[in-house]
Backbone as CSV, one residue per row, in Angstrom:
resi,resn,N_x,N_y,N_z,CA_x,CA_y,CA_z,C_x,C_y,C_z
1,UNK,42.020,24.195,283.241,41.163,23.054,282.971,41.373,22.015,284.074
2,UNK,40.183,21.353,284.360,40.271,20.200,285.823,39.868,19.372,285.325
3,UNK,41.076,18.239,285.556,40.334,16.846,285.148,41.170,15.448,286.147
4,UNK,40.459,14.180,286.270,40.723,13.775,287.302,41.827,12.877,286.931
5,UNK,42.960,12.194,287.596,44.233,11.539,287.029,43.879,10.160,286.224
6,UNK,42.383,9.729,286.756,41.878,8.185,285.577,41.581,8.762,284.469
7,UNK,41.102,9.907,284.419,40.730,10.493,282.662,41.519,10.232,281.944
8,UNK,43.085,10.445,282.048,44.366,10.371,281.174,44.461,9.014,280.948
9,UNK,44.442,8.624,279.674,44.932,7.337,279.047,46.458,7.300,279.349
10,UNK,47.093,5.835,280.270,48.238,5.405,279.961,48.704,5.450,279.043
11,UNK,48.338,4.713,277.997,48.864,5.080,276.300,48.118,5.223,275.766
12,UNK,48.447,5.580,274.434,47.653,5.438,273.531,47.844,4.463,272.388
13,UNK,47.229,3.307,271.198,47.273,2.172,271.139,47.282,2.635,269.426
14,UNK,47.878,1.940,268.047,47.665,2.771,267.426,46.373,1.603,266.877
15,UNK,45.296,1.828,266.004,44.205,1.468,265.136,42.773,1.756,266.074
16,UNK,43.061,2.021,267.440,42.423,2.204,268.425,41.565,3.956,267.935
17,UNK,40.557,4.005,269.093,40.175,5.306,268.746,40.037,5.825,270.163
18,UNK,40.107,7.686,270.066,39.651,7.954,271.198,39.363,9.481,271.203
19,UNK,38.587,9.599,272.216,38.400,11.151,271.925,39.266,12.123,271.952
20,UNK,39.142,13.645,271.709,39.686,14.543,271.405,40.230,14.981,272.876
21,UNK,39.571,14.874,273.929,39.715,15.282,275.306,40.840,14.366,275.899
22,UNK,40.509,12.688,275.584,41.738,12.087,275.625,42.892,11.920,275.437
23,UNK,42.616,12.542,274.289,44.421,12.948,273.498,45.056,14.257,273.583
24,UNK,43.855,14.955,274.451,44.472,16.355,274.802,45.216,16.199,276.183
25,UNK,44.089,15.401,276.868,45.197,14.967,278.108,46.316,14.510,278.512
26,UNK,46.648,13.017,277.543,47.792,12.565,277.103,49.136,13.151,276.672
27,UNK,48.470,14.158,276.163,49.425,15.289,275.681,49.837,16.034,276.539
28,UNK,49.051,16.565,277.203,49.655,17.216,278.689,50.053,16.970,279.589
29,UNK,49.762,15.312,279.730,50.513,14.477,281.144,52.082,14.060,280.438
30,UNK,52.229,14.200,279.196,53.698,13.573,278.759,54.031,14.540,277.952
31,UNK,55.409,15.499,278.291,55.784,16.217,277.703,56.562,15.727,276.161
32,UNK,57.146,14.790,276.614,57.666,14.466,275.447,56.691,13.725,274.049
33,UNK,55.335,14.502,274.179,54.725,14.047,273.289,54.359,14.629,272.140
34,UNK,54.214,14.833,270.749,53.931,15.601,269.420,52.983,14.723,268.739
35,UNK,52.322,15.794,268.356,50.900,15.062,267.823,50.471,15.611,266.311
36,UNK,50.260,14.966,265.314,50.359,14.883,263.771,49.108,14.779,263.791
37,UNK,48.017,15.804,263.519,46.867,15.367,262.900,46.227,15.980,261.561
38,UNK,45.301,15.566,261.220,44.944,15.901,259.931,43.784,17.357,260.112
39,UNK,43.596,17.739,261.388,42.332,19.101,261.663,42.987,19.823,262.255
40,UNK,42.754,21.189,262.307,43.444,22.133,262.888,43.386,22.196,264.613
41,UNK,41.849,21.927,264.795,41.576,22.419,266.153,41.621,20.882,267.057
42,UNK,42.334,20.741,268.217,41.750,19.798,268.711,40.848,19.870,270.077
43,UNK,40.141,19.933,270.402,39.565,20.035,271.512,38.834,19.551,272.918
44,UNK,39.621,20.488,273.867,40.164,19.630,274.804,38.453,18.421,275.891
45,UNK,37.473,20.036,275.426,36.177,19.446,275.698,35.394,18.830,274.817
46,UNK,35.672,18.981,274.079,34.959,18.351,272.798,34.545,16.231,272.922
47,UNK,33.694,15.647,272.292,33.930,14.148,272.427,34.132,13.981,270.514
48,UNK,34.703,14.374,269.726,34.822,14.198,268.205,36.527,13.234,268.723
49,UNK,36.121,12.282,267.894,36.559,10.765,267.964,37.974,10.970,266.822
50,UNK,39.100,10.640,267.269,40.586,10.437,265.855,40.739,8.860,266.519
51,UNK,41.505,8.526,265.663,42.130,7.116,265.621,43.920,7.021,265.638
52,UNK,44.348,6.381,266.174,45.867,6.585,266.308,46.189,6.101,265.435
53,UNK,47.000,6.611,263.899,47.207,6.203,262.638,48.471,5.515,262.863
54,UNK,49.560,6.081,263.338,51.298,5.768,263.362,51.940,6.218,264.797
55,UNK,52.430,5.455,265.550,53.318,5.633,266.646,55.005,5.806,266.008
56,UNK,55.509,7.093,266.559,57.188,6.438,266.109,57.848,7.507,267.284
57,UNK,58.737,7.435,267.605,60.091,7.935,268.569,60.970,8.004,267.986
58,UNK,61.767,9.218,267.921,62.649,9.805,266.783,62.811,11.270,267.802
59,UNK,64.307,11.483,267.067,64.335,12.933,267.694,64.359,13.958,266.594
60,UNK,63.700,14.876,267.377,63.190,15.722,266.265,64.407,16.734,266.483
61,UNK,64.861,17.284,264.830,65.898,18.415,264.684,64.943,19.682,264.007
62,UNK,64.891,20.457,264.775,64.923,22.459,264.267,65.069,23.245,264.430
63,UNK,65.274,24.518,263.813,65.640,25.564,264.127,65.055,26.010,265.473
64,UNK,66.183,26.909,266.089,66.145,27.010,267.273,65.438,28.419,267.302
65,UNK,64.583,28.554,268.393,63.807,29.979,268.669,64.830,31.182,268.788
66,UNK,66.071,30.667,269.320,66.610,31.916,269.667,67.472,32.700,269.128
67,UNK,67.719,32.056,267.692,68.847,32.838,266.516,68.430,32.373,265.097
68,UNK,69.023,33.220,264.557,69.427,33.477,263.466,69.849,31.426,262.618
69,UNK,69.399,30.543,261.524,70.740,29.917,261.353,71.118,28.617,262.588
70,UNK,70.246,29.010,263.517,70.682,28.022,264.734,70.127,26.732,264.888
71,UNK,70.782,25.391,264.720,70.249,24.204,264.968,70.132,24.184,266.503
72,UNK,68.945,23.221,266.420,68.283,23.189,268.429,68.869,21.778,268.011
73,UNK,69.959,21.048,269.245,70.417,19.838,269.011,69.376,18.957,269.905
74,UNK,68.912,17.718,270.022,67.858,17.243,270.841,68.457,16.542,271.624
75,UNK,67.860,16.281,272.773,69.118,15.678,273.587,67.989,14.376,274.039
76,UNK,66.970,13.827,273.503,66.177,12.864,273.887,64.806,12.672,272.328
77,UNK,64.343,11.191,272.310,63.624,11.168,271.782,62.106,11.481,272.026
78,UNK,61.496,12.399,271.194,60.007,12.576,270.972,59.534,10.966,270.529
79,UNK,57.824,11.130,271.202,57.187,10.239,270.386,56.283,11.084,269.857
80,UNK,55.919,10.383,268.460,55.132,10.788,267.590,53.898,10.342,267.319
81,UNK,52.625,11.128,267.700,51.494,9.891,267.323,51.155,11.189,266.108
82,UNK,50.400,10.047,265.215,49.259,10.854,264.000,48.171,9.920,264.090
83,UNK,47.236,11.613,264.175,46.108,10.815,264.474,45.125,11.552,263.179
84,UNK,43.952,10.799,263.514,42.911,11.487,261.822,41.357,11.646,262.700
85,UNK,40.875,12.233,262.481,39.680,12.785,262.876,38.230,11.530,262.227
86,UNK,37.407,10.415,262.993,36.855,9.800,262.587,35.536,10.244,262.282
């Protein structure tokens, strides 16, 4: 997918709205980002509009891909946006 470096929103704001393409980008320019929404699909071409419900930074704890039983320890905080489909 090609898109140009002004497309990507600096942040994202929460009560604000924005498209689906926007928040797909956002997501891909910042790894440390996880995204809570209420629809399954988000899409990256699409213009269907969510709203940023809750911002939070927290580190996330889970099981680890590679065993059995295994905690993945986090060594940095995720941010968290949830967003809802307008």
């Amino acid at each position: 997918m090609a898109y140009y470096e002004d497309e990507v929103p600096k942040e994202l704001e929460i009560g604000k709205q924005y498209t689906s393409r926007e928040i797909y980008l956002y997501m891909i320019e910042n790894r440390n980002v996880m995204i809570l929404s209420d629809s399954v699909h988000l899409d990256y071409n699409g213009g269907l509009k969510y709203e940023i419900v809750d911002i939070k930074e927290n580190f996330i704890h889970k099981q680890a891909d590679t065993g059995y039983r295994v905690h993945q320890i986090p060594n940095s905080k995720t941010k968290i946006l949830e967003i809802r489909r307008v």
